[in-house]
Biopython code that builds the backbone (N, CA, C, O; Angstrom):
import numpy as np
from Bio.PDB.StructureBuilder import StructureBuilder

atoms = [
    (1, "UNK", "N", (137.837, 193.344, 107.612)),
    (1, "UNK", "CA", (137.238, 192.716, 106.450)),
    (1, "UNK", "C", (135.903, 193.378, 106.145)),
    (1, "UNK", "O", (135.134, 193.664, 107.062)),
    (2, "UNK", "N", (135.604, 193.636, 104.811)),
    (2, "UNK", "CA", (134.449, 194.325, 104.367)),
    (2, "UNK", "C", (133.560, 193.398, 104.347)),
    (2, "UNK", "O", (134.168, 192.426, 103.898)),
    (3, "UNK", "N", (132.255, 193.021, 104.600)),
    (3, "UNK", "CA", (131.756, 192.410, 104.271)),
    (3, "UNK", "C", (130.344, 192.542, 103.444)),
    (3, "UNK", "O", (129.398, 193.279, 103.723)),
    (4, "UNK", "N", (130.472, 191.580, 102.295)),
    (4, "UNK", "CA", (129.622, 191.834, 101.421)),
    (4, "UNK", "C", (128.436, 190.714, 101.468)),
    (4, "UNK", "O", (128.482, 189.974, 102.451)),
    (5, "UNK", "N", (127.451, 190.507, 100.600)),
    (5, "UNK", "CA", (126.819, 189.185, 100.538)),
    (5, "UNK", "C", (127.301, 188.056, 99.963)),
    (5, "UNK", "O", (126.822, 186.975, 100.305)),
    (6, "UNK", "N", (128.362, 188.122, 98.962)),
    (6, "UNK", "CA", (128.970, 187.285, 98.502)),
    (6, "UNK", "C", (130.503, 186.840, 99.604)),
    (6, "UNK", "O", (131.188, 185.839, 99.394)),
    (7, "UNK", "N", (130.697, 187.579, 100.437)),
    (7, "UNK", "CA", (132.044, 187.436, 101.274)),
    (7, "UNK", "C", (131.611, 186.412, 102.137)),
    (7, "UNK", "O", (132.165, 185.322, 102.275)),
    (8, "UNK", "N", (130.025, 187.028, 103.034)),
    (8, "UNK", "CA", (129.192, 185.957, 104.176)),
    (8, "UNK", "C", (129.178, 184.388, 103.118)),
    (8, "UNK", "O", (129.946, 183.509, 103.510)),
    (9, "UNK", "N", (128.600, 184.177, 102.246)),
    (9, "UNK", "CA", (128.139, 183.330, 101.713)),
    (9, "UNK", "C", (129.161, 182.193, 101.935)),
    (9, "UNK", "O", (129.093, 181.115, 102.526)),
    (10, "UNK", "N", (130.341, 182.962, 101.096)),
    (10, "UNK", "CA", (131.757, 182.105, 101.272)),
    (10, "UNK", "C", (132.535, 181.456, 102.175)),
    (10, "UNK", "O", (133.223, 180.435, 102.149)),
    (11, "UNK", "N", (132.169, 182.583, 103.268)),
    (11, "UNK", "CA", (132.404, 182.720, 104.645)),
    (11, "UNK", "C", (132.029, 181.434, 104.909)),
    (11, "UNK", "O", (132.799, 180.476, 104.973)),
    (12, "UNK", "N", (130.908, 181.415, 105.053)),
    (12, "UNK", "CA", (130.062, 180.084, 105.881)),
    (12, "UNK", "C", (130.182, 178.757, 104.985)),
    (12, "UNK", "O", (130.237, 177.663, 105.547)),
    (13, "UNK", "N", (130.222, 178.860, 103.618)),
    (13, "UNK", "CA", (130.712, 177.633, 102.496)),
    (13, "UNK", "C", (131.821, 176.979, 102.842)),
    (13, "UNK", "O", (131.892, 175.838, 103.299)),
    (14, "UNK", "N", (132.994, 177.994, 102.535)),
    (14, "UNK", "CA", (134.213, 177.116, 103.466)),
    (14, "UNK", "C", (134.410, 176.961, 104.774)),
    (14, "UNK", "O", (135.531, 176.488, 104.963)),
    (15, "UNK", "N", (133.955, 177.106, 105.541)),
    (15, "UNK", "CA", (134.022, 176.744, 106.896)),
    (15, "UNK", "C", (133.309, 175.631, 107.348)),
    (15, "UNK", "O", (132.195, 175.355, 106.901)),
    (16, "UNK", "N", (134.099, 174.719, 108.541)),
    (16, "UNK", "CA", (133.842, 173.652, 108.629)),
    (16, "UNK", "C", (132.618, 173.756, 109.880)),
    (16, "UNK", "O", (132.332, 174.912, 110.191)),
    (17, "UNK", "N", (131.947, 172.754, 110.546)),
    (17, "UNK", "CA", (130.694, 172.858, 110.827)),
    (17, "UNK", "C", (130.281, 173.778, 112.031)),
    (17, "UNK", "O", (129.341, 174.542, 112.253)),
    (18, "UNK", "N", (131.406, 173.365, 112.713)),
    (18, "UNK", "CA", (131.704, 174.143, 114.183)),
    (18, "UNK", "C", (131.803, 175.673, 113.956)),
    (18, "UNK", "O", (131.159, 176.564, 114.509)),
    (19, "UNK", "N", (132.557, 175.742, 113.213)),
    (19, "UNK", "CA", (132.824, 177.080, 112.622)),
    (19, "UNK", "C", (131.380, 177.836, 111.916)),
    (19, "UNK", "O", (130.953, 178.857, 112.455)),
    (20, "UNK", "N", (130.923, 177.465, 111.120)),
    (20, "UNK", "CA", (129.528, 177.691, 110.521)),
    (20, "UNK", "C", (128.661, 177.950, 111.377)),
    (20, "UNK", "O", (127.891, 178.847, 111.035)),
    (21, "UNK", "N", (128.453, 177.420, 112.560)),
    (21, "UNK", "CA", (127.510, 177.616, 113.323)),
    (21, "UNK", "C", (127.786, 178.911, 114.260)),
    (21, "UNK", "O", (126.871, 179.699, 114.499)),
    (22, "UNK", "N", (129.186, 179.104, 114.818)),
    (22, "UNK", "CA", (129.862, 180.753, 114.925)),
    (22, "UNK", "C", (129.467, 181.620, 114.307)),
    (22, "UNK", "O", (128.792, 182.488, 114.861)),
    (23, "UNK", "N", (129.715, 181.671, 113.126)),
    (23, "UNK", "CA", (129.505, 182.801, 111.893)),
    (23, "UNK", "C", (127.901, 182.559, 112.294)),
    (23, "UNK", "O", (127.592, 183.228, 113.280)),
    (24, "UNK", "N", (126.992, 181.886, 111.842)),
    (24, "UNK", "CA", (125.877, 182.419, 111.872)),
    (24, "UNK", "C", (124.901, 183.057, 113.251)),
    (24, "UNK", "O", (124.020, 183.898, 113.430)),
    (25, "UNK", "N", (125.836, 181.885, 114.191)),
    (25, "UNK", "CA", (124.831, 182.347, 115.547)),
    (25, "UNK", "C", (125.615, 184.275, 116.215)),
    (25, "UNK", "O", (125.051, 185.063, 116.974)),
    (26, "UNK", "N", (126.594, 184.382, 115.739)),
    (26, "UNK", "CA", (127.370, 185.623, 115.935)),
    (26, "UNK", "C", (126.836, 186.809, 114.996)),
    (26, "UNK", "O", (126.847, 188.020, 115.219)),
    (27, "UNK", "N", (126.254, 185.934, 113.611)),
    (27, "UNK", "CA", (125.331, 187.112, 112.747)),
    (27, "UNK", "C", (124.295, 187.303, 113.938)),
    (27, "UNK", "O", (124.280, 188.285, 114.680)),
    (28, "UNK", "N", (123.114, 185.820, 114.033)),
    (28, "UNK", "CA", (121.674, 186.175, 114.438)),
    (28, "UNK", "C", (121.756, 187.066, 115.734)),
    (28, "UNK", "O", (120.944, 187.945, 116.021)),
    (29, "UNK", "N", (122.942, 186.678, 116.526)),
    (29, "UNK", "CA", (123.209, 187.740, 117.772)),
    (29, "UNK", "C", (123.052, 189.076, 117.762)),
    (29, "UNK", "O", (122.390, 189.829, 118.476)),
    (30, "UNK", "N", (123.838, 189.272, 116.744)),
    (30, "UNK", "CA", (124.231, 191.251, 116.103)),
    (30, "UNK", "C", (123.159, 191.340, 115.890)),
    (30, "UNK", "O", (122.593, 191.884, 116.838)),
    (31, "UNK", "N", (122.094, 190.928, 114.607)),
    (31, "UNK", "CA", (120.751, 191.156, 114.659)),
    (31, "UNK", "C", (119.741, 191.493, 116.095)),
    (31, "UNK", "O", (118.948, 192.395, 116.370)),
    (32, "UNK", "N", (120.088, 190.628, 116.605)),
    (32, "UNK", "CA", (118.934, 190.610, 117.753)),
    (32, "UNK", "C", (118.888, 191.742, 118.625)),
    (32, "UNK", "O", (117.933, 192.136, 119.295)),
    (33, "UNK", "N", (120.324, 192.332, 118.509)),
    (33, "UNK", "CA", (120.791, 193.424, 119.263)),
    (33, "UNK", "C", (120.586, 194.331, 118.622)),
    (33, "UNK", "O", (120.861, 195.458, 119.036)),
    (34, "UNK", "N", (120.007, 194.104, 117.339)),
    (34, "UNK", "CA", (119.724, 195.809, 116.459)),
    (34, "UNK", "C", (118.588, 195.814, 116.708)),
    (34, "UNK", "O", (118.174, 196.920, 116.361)),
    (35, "UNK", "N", (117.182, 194.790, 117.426)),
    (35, "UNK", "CA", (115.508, 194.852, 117.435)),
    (35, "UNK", "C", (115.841, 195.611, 118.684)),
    (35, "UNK", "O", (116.869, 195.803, 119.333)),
    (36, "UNK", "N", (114.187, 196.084, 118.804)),
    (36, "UNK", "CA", (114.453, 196.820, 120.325)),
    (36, "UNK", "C", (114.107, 196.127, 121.072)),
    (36, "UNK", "O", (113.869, 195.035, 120.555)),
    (37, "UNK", "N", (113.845, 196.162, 122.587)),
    (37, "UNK", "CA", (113.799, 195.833, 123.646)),
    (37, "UNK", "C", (112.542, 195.127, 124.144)),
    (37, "UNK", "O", (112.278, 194.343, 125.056)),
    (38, "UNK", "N", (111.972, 195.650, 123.297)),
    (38, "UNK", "CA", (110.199, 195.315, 123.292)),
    (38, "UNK", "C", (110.014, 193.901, 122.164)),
    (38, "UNK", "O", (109.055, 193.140, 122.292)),
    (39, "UNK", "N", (111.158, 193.686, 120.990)),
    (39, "UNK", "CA", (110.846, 192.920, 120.317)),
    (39, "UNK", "C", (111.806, 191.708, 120.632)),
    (39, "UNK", "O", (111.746, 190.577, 120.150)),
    (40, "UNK", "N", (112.478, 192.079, 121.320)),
    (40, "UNK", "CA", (113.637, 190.754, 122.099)),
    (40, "UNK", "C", (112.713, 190.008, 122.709)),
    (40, "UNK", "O", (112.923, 188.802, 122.585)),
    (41, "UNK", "N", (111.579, 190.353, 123.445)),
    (41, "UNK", "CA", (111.248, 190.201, 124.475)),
    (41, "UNK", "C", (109.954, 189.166, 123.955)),
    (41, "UNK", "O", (109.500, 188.175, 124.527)),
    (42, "UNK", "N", (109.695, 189.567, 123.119)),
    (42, "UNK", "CA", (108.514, 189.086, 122.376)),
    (42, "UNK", "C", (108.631, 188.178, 121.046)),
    (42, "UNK", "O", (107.627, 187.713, 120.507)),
    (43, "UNK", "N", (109.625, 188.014, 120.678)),
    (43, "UNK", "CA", (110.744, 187.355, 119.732)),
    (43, "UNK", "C", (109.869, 188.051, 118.479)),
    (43, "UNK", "O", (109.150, 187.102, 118.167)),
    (44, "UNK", "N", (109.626, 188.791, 117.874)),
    (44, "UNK", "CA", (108.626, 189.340, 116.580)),
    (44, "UNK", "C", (109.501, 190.785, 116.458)),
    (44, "UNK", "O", (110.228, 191.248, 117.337)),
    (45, "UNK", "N", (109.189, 191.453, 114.931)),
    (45, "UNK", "CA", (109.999, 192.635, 114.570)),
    (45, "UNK", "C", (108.152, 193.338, 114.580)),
    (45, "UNK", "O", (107.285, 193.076, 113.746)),
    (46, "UNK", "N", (108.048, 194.052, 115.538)),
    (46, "UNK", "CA", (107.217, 194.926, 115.560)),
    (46, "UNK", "C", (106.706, 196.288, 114.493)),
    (46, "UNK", "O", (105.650, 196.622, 113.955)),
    (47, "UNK", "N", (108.309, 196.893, 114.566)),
    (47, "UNK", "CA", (108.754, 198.130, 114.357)),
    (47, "UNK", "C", (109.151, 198.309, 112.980)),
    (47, "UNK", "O", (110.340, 198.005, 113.071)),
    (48, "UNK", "N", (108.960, 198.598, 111.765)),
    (48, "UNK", "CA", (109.547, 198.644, 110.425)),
    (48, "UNK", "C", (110.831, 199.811, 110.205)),
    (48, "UNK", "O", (110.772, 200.832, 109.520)),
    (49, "UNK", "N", (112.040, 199.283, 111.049)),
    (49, "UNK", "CA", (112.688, 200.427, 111.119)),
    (49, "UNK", "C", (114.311, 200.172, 110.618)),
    (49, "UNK", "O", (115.326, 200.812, 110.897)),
    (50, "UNK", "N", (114.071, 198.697, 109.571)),
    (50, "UNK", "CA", (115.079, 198.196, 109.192)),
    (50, "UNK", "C", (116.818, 198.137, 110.261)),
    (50, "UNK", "O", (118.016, 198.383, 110.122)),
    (51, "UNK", "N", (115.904, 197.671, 111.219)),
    (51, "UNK", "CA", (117.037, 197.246, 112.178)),
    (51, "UNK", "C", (116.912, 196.122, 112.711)),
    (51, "UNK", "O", (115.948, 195.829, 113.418)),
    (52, "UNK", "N", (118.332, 194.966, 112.315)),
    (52, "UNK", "CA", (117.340, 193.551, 113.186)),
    (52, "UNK", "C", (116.513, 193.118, 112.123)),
    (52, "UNK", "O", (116.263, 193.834, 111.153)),
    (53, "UNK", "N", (116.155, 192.166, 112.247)),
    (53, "UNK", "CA", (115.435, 191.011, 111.737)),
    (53, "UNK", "C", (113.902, 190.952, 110.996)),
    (53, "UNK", "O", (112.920, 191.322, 111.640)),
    (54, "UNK", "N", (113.810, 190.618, 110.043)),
    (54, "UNK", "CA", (112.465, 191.475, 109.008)),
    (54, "UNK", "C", (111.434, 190.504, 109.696)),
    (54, "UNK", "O", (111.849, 189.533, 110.329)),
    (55, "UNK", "N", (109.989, 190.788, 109.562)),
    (55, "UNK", "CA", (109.174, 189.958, 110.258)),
    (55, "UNK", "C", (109.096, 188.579, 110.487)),
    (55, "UNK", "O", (108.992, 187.903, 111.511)),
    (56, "UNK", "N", (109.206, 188.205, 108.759)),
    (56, "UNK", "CA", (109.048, 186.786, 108.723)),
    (56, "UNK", "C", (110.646, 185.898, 109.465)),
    (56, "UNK", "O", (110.542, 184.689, 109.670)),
    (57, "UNK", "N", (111.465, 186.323, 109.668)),
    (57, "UNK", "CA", (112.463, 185.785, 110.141)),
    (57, "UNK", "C", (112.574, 186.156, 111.362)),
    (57, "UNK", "O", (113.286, 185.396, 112.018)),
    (58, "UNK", "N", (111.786, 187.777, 112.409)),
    (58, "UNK", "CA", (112.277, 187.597, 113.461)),
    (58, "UNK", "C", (111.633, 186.306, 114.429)),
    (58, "UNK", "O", (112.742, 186.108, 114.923)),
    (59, "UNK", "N", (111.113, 185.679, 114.839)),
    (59, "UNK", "CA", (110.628, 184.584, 115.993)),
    (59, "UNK", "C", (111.983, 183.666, 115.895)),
    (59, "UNK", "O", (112.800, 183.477, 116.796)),
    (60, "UNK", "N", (111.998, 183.256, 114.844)),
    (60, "UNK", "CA", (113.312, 181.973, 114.441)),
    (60, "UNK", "C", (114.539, 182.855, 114.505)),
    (60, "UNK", "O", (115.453, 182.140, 114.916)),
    (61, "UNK", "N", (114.948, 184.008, 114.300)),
    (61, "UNK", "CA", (116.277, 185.029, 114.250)),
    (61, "UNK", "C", (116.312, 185.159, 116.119)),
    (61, "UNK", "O", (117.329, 184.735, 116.668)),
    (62, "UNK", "N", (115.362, 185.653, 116.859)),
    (62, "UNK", "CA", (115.431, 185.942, 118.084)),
    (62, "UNK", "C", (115.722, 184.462, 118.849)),
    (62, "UNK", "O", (116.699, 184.297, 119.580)),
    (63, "UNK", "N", (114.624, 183.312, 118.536)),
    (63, "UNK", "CA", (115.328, 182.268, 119.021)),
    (63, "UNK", "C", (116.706, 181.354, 119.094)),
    (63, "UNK", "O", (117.126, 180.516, 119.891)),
    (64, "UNK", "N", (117.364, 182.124, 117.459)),
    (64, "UNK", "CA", (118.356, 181.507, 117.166)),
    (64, "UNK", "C", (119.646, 182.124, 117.910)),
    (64, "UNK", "O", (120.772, 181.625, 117.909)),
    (65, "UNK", "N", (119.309, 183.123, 118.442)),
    (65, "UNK", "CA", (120.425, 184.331, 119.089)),
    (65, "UNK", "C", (120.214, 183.707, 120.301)),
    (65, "UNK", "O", (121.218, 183.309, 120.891)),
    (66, "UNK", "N", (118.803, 183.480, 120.955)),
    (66, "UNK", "CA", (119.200, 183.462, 121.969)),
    (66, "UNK", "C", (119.761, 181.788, 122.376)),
    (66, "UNK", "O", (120.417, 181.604, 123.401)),
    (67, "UNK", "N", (119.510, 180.983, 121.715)),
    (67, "UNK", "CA", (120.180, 179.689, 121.704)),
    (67, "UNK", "C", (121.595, 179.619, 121.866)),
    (67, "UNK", "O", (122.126, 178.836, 122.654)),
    (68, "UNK", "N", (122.429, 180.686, 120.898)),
    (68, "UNK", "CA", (123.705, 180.820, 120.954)),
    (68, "UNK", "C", (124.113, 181.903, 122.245)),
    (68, "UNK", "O", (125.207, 182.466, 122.287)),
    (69, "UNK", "N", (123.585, 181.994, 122.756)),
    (69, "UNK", "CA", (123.556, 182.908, 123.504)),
    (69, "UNK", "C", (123.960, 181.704, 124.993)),
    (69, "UNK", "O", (124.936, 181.681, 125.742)),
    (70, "UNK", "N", (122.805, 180.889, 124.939)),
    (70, "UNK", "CA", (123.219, 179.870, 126.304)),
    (70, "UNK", "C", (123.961, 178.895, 126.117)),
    (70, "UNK", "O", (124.710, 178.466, 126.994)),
    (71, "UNK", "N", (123.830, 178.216, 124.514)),
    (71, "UNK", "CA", (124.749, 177.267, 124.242)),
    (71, "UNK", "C", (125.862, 177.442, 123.644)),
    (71, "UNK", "O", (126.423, 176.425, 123.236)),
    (72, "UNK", "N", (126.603, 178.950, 123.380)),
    (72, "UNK", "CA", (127.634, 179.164, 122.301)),
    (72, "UNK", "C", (127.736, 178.700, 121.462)),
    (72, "UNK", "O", (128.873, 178.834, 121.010)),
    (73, "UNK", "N", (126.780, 177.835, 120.581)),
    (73, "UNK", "CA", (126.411, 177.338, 119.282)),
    (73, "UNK", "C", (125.791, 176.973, 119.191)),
    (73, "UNK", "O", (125.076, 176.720, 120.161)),
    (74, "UNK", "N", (125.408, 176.521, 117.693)),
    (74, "UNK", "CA", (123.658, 176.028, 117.537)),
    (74, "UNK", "C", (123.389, 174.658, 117.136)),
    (74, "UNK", "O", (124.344, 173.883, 117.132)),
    (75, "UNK", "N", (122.649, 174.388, 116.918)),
    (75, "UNK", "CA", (121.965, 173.213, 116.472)),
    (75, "UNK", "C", (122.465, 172.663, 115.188)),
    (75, "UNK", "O", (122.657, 173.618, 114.435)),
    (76, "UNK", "N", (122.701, 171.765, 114.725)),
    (76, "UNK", "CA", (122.448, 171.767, 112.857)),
    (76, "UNK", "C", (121.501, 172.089, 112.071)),
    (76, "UNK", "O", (121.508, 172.712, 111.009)),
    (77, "UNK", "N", (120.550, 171.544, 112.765)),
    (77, "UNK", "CA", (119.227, 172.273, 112.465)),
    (77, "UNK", "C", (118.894, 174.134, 112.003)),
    (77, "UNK", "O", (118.502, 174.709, 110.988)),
    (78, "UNK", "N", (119.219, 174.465, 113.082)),
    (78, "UNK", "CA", (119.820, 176.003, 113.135)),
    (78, "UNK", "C", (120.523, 176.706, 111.880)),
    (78, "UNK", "O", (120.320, 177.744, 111.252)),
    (79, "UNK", "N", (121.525, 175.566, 111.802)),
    (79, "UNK", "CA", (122.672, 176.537, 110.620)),
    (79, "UNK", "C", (122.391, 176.007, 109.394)),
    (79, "UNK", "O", (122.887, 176.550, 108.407)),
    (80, "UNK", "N", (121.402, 174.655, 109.215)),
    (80, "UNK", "CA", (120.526, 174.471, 108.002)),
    (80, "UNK", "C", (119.430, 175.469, 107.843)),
    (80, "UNK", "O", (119.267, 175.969, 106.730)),
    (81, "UNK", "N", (118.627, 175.828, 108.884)),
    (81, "UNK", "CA", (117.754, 176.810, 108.409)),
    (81, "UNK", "C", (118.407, 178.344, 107.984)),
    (81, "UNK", "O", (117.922, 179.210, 107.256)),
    (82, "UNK", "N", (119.386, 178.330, 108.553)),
    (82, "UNK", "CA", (119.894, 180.248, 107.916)),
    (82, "UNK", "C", (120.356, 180.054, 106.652)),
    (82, "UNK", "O", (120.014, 180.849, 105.777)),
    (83, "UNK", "N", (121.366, 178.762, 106.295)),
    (83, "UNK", "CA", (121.556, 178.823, 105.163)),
    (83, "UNK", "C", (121.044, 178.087, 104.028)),
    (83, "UNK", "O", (121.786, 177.521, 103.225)),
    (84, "UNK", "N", (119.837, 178.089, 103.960)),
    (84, "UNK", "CA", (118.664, 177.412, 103.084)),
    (84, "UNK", "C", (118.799, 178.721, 102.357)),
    (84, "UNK", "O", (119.048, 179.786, 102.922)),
    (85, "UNK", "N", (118.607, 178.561, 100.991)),
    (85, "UNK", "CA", (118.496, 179.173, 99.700)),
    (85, "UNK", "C", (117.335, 179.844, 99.377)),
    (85, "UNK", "O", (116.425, 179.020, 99.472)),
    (86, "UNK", "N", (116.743, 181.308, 98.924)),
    (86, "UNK", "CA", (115.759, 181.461, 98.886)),
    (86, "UNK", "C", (115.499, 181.165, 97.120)),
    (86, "UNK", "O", (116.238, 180.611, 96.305)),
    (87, "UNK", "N", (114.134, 181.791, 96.954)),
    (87, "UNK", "CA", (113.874, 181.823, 95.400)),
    (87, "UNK", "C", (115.240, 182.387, 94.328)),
    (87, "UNK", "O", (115.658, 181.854, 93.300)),
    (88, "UNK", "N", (115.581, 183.298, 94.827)),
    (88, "UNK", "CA", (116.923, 183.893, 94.230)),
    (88, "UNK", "C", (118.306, 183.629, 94.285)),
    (88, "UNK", "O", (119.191, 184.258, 93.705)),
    (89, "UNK", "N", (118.453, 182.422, 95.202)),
    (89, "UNK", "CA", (119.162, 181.659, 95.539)),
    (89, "UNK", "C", (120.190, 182.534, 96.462)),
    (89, "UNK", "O", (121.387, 182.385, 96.215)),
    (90, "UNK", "N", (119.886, 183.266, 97.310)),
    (90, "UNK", "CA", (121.078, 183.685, 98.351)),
    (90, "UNK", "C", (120.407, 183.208, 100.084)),
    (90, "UNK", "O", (119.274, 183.130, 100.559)),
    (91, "UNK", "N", (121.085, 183.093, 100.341)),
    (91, "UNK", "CA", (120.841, 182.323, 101.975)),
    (91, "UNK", "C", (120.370, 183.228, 102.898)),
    (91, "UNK", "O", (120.870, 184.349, 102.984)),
    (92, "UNK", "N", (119.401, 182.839, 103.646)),
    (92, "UNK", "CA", (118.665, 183.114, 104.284)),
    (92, "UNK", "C", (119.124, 184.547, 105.466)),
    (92, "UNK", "O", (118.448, 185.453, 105.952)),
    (93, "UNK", "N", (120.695, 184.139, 105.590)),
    (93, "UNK", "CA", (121.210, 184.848, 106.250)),
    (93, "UNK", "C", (122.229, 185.979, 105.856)),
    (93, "UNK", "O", (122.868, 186.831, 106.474)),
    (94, "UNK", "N", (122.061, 185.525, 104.290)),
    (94, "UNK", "CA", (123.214, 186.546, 104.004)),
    (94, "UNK", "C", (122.198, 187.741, 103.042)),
    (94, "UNK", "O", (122.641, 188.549, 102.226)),
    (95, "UNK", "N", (120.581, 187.525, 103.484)),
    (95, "UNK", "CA", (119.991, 188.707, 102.847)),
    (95, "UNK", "C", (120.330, 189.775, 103.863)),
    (95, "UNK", "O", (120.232, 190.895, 103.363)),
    (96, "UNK", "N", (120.779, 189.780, 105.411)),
    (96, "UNK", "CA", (121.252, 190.958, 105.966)),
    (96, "UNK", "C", (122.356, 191.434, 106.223)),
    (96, "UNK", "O", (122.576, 191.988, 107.301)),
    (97, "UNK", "N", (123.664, 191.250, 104.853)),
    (97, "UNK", "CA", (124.454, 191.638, 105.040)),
    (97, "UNK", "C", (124.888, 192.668, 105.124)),
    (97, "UNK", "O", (126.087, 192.763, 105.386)),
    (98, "UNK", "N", (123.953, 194.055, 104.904)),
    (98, "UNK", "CA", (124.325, 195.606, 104.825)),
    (98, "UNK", "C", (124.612, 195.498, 106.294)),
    (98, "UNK", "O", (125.724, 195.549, 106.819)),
    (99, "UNK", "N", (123.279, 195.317, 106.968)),
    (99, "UNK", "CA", (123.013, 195.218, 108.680)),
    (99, "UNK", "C", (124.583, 194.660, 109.345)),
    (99, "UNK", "O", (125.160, 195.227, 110.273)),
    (100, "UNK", "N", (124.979, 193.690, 108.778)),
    (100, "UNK", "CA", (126.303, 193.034, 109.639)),
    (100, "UNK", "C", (126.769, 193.706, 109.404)),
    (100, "UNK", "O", (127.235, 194.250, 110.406)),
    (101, "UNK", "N", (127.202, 194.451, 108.006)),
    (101, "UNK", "CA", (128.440, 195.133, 107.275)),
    (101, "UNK", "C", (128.476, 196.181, 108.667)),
    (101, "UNK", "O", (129.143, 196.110, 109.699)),
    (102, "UNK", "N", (127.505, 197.118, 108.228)),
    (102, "UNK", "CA", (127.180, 197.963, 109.429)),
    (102, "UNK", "C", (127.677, 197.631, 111.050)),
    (102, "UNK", "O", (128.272, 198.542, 111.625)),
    (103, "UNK", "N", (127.531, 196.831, 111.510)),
    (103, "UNK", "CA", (127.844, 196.176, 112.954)),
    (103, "UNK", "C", (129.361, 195.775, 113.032)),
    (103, "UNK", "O", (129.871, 196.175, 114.079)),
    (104, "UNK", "N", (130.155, 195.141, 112.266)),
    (104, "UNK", "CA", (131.622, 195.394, 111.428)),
    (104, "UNK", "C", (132.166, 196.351, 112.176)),
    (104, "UNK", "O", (132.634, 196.507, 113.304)),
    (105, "UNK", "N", (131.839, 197.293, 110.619)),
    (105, "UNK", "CA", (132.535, 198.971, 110.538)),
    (105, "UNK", "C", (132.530, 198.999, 111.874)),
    (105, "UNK", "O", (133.515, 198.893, 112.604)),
    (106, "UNK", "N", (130.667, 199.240, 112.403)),
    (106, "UNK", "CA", (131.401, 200.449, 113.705)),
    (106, "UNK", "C", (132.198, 199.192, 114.716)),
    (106, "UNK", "O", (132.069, 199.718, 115.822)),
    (107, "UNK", "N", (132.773, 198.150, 114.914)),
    (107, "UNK", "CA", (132.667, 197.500, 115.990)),
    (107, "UNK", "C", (134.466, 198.067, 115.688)),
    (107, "UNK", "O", (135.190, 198.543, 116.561)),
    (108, "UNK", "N", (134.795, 197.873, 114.441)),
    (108, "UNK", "CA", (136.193, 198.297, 113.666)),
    (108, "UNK", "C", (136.609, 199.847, 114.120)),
    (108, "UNK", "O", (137.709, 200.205, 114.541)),
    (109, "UNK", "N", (135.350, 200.712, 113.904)),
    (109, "UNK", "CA", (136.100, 202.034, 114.512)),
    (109, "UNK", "C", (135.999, 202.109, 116.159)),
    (109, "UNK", "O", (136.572, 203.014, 116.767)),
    (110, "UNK", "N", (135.023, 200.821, 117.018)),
    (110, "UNK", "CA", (135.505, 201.598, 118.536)),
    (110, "UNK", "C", (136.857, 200.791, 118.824)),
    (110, "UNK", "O", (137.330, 201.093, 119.920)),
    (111, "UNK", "N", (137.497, 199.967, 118.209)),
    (111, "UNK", "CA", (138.409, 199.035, 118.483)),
    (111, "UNK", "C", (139.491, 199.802, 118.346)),
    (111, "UNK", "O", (140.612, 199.324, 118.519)),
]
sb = StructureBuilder()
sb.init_structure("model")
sb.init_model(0)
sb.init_chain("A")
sb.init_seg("    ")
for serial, (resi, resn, name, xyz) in enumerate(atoms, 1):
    if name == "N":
        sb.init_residue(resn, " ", resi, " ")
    sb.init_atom(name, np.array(xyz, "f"), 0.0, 1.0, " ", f" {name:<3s}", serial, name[0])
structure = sb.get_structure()
């Protein structure tokens, strides 16, 4: 599946709650794994190297990965804050859909 910003959006719209919280804590994951090692660690995007999580979202993106990370899902809380609407009205989480698209593809060609 290609994924676009309008595909995520949908994605997470029709899906029921359990499910929603998958899709997003499985996005913030892939993200967290694109910051480096130094910014995992420190939950902040240091580095302007458009990988991983833009400043203002990494602390809450790194915490949210690693939440799903011990609890295999998140909070409600959690999957209300990714998909809160910005000024332009696209969700919080589906402004990094090139980044997933990207994580996709290649996960599609080592498979």
């Amino acid at each position: 599946m290609v994924i676009t910003k309008n595909s995520l959006e949908n994605m997470i719209l029709t899906a029921n709650t359990e499910r929603q919280a998958q899709i997003i804590g499985r996005a913030c994951l892939a993200l967290f794994n694109r910051q480096t090692e130094s910014e995992q660690q420190i939950n902040e995007a240091v580095i302007n190297n458009l990988a991983g999580f833009c400043k203002q979202d990494a602390r809450e993106g790194s915490i949210t990965a690693k939440s799903f990370i011990k609890n295999k899902t998140l909070a409600e809380w959690q999957v209300e804050k990714w998909t809160k609407r910005d000024v332009r009205g696209t969700m919080r989480i589906a402004k990094y859909w090139r980044q997933l698209a990207a994580v996709s593809a290649s996960r599609a060609v080592a498979a």
